[in-house]
DSSP file (Angstrom, degrees, kcal/mol; ACC not computed):
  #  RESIDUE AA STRUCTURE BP1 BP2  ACC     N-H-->O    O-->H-N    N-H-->O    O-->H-N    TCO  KAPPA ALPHA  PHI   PSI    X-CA   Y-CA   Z-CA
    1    1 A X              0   0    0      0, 0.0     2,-0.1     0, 0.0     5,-0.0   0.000 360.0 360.0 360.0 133.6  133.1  119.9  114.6
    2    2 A X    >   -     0   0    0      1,-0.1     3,-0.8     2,-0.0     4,-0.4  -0.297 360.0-108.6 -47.6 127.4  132.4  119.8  118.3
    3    3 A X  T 3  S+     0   0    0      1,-0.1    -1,-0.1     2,-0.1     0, 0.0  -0.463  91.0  14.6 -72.1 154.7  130.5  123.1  119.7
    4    4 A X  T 3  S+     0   0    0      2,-0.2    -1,-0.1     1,-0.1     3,-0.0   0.526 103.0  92.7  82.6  -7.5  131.5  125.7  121.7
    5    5 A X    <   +     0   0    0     -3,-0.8     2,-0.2     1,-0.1    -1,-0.1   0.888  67.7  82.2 -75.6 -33.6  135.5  124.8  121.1
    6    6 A X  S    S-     0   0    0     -4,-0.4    -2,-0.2     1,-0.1     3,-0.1  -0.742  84.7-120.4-107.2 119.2  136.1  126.8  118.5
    7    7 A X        -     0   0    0     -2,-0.2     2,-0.1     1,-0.2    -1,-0.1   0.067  41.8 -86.0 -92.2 161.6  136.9  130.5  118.9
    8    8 A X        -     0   0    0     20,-0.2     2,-0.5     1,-0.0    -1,-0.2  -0.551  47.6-169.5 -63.6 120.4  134.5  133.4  117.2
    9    9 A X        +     0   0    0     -2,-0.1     2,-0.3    -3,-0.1    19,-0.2  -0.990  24.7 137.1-123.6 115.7  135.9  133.8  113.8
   10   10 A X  E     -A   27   0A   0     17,-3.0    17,-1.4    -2,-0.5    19,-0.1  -0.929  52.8 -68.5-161.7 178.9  134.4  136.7  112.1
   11   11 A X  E     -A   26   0A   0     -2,-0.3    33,-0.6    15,-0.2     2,-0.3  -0.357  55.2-177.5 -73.7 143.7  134.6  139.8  110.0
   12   12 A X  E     -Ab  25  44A   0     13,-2.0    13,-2.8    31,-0.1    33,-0.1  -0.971  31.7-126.6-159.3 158.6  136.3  142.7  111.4
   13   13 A X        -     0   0    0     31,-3.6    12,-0.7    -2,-0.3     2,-0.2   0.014  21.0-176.7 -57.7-150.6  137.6  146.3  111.4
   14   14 A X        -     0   0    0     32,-0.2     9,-1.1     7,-0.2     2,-0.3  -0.238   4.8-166.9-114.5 176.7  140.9  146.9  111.9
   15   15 A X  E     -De  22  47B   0     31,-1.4    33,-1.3     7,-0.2     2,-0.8  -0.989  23.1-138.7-143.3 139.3  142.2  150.8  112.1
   16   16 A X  E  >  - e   0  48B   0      5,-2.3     4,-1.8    -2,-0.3     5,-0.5  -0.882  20.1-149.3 -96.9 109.0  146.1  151.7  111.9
   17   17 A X  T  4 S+     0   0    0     31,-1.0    32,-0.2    -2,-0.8    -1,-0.2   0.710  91.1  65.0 -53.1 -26.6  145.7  154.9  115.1
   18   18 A X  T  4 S+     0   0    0     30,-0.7    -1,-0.2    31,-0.1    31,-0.1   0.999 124.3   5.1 -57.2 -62.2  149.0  156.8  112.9
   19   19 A X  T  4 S-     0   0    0     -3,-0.2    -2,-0.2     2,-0.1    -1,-0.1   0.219  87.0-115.0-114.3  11.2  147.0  157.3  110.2
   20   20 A X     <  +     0   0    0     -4,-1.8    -3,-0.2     1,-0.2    -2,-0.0   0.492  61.9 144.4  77.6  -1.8  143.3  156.4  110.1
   21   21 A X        +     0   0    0     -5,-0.5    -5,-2.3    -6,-0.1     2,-0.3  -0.341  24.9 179.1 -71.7 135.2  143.8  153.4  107.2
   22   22 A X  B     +D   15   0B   0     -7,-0.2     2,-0.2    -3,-0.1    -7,-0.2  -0.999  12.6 179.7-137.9 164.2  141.4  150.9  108.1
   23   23 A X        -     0   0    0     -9,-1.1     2,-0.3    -2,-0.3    -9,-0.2  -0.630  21.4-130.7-131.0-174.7  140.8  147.5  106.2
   24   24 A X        +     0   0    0     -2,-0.2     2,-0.3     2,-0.0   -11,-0.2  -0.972  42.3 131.9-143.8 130.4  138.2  144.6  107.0
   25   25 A X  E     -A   12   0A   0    -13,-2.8   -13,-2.0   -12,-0.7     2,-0.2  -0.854  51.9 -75.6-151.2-179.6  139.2  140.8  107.2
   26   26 A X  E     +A   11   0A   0     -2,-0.3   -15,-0.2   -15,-0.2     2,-0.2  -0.856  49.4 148.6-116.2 159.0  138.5  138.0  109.6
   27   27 A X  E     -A   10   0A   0    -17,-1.4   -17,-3.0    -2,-0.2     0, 0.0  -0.842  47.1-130.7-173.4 179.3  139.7  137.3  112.6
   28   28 A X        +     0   0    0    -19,-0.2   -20,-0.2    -2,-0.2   -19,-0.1   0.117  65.6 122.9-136.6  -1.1  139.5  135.8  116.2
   29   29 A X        -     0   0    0    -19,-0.1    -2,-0.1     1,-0.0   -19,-0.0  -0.177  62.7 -98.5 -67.4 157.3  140.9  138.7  117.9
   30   30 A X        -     0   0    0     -2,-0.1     2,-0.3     2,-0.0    -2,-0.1  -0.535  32.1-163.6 -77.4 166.3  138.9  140.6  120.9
   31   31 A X        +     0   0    0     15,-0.1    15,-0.1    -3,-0.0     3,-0.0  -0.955  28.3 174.8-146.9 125.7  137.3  143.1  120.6
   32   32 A X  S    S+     0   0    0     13,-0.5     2,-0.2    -2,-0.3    14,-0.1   0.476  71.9  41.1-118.4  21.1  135.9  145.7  122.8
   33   33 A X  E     -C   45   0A   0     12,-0.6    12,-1.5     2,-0.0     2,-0.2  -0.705  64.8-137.2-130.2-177.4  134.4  148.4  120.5
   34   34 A X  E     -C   44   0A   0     10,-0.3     2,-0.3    -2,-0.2    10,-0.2  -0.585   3.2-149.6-111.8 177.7  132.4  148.6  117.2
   35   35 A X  E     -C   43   0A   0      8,-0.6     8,-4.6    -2,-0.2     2,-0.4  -0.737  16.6-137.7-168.0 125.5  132.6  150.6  114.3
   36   36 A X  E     -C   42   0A   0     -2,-0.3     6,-0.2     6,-0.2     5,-0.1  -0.506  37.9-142.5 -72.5 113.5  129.4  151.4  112.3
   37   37 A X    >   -     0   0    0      4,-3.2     3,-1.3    -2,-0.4    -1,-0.0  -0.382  26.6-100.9 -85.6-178.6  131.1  150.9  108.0
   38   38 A X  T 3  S+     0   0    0      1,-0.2    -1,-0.1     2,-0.1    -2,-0.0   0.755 118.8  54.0 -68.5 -14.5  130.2  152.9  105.3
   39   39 A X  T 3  S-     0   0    0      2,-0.1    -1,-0.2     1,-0.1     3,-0.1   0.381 124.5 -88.1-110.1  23.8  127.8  150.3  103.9
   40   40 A X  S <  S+     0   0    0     -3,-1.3     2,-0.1     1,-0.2    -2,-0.1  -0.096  83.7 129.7 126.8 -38.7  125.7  149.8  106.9
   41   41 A X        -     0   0    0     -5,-0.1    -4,-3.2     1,-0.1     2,-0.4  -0.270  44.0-152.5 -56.4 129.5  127.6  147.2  108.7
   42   42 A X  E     + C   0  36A   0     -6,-0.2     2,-0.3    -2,-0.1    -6,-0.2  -0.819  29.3 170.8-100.7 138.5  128.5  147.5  112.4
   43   43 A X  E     - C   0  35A   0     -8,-4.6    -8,-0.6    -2,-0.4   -31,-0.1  -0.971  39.8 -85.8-143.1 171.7  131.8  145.3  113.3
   44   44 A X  E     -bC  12  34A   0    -33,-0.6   -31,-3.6    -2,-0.3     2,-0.4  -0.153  42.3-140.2 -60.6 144.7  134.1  144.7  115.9
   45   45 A X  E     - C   0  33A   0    -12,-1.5   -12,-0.6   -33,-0.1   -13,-0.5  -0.919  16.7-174.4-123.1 133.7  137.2  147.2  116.0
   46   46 A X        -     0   0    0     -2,-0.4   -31,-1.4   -15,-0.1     2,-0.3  -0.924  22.4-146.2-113.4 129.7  140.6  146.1  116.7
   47   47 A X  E     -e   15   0B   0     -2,-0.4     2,-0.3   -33,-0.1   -31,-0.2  -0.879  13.4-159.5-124.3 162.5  142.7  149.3  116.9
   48   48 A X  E     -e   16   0B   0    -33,-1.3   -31,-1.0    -2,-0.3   -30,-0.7  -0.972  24.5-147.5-148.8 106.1  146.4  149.2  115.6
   49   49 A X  S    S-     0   0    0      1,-0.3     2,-0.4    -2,-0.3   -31,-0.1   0.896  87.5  -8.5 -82.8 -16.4  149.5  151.4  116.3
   50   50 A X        +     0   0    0    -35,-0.1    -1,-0.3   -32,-0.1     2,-0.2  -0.970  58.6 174.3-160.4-166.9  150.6  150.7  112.8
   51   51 A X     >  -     0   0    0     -2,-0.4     4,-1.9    -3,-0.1     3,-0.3  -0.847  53.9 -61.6-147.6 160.5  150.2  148.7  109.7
   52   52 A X  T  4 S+     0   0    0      1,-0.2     0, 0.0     2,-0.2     0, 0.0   0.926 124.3  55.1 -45.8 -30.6  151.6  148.5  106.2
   53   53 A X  T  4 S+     0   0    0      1,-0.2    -1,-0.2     6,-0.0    -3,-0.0   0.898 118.8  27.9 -85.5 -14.0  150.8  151.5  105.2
   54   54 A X  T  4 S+     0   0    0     -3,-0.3    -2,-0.2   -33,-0.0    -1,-0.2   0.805  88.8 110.8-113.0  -2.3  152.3  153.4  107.8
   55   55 A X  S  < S-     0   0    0     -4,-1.9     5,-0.2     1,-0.1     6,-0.1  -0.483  72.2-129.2 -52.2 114.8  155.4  151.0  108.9
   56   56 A X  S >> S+     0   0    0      2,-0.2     3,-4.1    -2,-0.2     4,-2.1   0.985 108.7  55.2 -52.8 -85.7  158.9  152.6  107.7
   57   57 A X  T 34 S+     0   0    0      1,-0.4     3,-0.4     2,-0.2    -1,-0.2   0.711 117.4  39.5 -19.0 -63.7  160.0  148.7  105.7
   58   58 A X  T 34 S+     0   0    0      1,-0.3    -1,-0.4     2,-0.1    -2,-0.2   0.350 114.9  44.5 -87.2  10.0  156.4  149.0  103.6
   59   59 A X  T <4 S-     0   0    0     -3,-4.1    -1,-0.3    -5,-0.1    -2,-0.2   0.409 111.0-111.8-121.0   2.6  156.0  152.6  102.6
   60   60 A X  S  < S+     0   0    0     -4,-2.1    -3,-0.1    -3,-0.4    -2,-0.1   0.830  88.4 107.1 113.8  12.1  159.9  153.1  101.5
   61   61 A X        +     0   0    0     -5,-0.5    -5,-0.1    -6,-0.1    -4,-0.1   0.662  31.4 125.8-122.4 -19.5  160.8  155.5  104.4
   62   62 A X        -     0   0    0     -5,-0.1     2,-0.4     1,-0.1    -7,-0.0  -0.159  59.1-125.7 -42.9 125.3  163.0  153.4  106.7
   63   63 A X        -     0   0    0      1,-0.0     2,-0.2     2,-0.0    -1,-0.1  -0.686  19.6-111.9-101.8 136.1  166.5  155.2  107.3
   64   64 A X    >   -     0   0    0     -2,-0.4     3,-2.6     1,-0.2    -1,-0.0  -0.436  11.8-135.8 -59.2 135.1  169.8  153.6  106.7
   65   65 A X  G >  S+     0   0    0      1,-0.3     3,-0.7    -2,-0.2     7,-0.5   0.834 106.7  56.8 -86.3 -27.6  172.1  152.9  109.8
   66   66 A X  G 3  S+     0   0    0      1,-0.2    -1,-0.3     2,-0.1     4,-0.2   0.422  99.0  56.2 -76.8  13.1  175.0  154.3  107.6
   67   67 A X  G <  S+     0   0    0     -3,-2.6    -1,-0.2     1,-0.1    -2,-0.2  -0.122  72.2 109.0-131.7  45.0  173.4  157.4  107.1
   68   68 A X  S <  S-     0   0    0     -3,-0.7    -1,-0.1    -5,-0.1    -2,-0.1   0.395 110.1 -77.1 -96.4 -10.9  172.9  158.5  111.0
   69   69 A X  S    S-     0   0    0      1,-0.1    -2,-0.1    -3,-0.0    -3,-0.0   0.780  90.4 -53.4 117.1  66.6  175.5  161.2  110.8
   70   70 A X  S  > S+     0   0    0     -4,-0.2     4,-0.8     1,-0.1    -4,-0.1   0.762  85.7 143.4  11.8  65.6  178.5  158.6  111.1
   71   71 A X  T  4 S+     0   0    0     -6,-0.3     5,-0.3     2,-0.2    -1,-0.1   0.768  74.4  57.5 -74.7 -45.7  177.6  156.5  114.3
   72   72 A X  T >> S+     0   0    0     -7,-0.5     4,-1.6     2,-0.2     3,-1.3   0.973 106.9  41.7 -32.0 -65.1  179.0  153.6  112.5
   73   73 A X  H 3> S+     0   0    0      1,-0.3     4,-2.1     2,-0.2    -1,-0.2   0.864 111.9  53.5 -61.4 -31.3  182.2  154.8  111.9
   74   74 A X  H 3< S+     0   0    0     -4,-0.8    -1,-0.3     1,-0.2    -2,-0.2  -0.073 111.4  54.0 -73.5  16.2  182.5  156.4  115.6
   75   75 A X  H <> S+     0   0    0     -3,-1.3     4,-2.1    -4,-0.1    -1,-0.2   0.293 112.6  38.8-107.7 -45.9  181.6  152.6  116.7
   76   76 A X  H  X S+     0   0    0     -4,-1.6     4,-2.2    -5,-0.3    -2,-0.2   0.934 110.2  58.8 -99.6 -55.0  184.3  151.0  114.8
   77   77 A X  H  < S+     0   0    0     -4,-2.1     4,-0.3    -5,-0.4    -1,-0.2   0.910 111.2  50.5 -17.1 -59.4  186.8  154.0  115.7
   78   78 A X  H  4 S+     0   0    0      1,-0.2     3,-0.5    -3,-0.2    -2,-0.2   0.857 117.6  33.1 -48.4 -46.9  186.0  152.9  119.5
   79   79 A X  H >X S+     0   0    0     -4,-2.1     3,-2.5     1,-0.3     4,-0.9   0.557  84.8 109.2-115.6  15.5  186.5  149.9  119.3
   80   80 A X  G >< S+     0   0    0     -4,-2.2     3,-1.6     1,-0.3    -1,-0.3   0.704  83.2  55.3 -10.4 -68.7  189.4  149.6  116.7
   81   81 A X  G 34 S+     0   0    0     -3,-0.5    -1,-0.3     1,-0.3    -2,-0.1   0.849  97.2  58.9 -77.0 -26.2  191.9  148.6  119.1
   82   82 A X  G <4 S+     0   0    0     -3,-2.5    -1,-0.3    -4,-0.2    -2,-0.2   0.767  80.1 114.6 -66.8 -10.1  189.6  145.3  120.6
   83   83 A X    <<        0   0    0     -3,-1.6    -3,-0.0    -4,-0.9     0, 0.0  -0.257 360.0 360.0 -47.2 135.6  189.9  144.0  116.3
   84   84 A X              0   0    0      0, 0.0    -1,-0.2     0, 0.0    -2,-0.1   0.407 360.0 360.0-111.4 360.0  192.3  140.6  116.9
């Protein structure tokens, strides 16, 4: 492999800002902070306005578009007449 092409690939934090979950994996993303881990290490911190754990699809929490107080039905009502 050539030097100096190939982008910093290295362990990092990331931290979901809803809820404080943070995990560590590698990655090539920037960074402009650190974060000291529980086992000594300091790594780069990538911060994250969500994640799986807080993301309506993955924790099960996600609301139905038919169960918005019947905006569906008032939609279809509207537009009833434009049906060919």
């Amino acid at each position: 492999m050539k030097d100096g092409i190939h982008p910093n690939y290295r362990d990092m934090v990331f931290v979901d800002q809803s809820n404080g979950f943070k995990f560590v994996t590698r990655s090539c993303a920037p960074a402009r902070e650190m974060m000291k881990m529980e086992d000594g290490r300091e790594l780069p911190l990538f911060k994250l306005e969500t994640s799986s754990e807080s993301h309506p699809f993955y924790t099960g929490t996600q609301k139905s578009v038919d169960s918005l107080g019947g905006r569906v039905e008032k939609f279809r009502n509207k537009f009833a007449h434009l049906k060919k």
